[in-house]
C-alpha positions in Angstrom: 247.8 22.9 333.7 244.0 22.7 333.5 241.6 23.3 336.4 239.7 20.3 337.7 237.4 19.7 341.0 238.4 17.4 343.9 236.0 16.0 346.9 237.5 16.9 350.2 235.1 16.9 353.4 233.8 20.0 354.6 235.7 21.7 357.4 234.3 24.4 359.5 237.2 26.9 360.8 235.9 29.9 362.1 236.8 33.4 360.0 238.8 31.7 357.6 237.6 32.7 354.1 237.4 29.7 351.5 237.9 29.4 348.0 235.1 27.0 347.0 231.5 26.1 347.0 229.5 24.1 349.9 228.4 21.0 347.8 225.3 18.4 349.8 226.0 14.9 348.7 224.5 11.7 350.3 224.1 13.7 353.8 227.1 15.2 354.3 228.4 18.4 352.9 231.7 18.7 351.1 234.0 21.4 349.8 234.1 21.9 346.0 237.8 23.9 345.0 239.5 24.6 342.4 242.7 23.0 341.5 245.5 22.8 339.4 245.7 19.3 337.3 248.8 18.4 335.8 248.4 17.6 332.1 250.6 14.2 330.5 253.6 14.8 328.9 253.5 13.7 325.0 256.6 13.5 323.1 257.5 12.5 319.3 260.2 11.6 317.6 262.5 9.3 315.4 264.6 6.2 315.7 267.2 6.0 312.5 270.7 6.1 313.4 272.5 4.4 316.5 271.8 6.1 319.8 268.5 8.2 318.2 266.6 8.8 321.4 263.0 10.0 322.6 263.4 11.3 325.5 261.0 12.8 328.4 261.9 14.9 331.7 259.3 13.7 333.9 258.7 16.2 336.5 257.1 13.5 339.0 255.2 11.3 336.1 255.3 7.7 337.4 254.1 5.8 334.1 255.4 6.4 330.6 254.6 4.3 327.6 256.0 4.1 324.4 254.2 3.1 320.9 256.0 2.3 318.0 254.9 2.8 314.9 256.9 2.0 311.1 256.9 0.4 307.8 259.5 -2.3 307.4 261.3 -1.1 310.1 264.2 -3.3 311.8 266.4 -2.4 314.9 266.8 -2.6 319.0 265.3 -0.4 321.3 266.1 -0.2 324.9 264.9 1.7 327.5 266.5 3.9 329.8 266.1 6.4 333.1 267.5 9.3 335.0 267.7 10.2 338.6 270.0 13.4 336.8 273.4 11.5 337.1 273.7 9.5 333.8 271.4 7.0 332.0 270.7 3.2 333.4 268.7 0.5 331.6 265.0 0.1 333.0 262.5 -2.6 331.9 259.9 -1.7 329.3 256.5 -4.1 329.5 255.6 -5.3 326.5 251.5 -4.0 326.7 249.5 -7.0 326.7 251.5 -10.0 327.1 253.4 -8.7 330.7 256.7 -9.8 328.9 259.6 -7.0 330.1 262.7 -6.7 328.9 265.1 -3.9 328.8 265.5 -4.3 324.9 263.2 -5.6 322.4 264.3 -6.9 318.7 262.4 -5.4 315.6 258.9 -4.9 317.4 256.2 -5.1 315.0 254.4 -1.9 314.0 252.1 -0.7 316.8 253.5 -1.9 319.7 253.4 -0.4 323.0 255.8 -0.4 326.1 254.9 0.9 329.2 258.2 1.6 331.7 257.1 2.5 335.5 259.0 5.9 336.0 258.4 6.7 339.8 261.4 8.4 341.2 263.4 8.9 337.6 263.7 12.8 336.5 264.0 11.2 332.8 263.3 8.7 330.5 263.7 7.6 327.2 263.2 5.2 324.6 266.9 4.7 321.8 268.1 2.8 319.1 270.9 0.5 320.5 271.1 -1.5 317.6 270.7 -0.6 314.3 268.8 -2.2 311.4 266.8 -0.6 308.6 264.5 2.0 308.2 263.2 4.9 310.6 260.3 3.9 313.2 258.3 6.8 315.0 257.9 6.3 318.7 255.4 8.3 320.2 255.4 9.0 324.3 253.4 9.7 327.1 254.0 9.7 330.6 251.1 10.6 333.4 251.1 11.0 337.3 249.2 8.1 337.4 
């Protein structure tokens, strides 16, 4: 967690102490606290043998993308979620052409996938079919 500020119009409730400043913006005054923010969630790992996985408990996280990175690499990945009971195939977006698929054959070096996580306790990126090689897939998954 790291601390971060949030704008939230002033309230005036009688002998109630507050934890914050009085800020004057544009007229009206406003509230300045203190809050938790919730950091993304990085992962790292490799894809060589069947059913290698990278995986990520989410903890609320809504977006998680995936970038793939290898030299010479060949093989499947697929994506999958969690609501806690087993695994299911979700669709990973291919970042920048809005193709999405729930596998994707030898993806070239580089190449991200963004899955759309709301409601899953997990996700994760495997190796469903095998080719050649070991590719590094590097995660991230944000509340936004």
């Amino acid at each position: 967690m790291t601390d971060g500020f949030i704008k939230v119009p002033a309230v005036t409730v009688a002998g109630k102490d507050m934890d914050c400043e009085v800020v004057s913006r544009g007229g009206s005054d406003y509230y300045r606290e203190r809050v938790a923010t919730d950091l993304d969630l990085t992962g790292t790992g490799t894809l060589t043998n069947l059913n290698d996985a990278v995986t990520l408990t989410l903890d609320g996280r809504a977006n998680t993308t995936f970038q793939i990175s290898h030299v010479g690499w060949t093989g499947t990945v697929a994506f999958e979620g969690t609501c806690g009971d087993g695994w299911i195939e979700i669709f990973g977006f291919f970042a920048g052409t809005g193709q999405s698929k729930i596998a994707y054959d030898n993806p070239t070096s580089g190449t991200i996938f963004r899955c759309t996580t709301a409601g899953f306790t997990g996700v994760r990126i495997k190796l469903s079919a095998v080719g050649a090689g070991t590719a590094t897939i590097y995660a991230v998954a944000t509340r936004a």
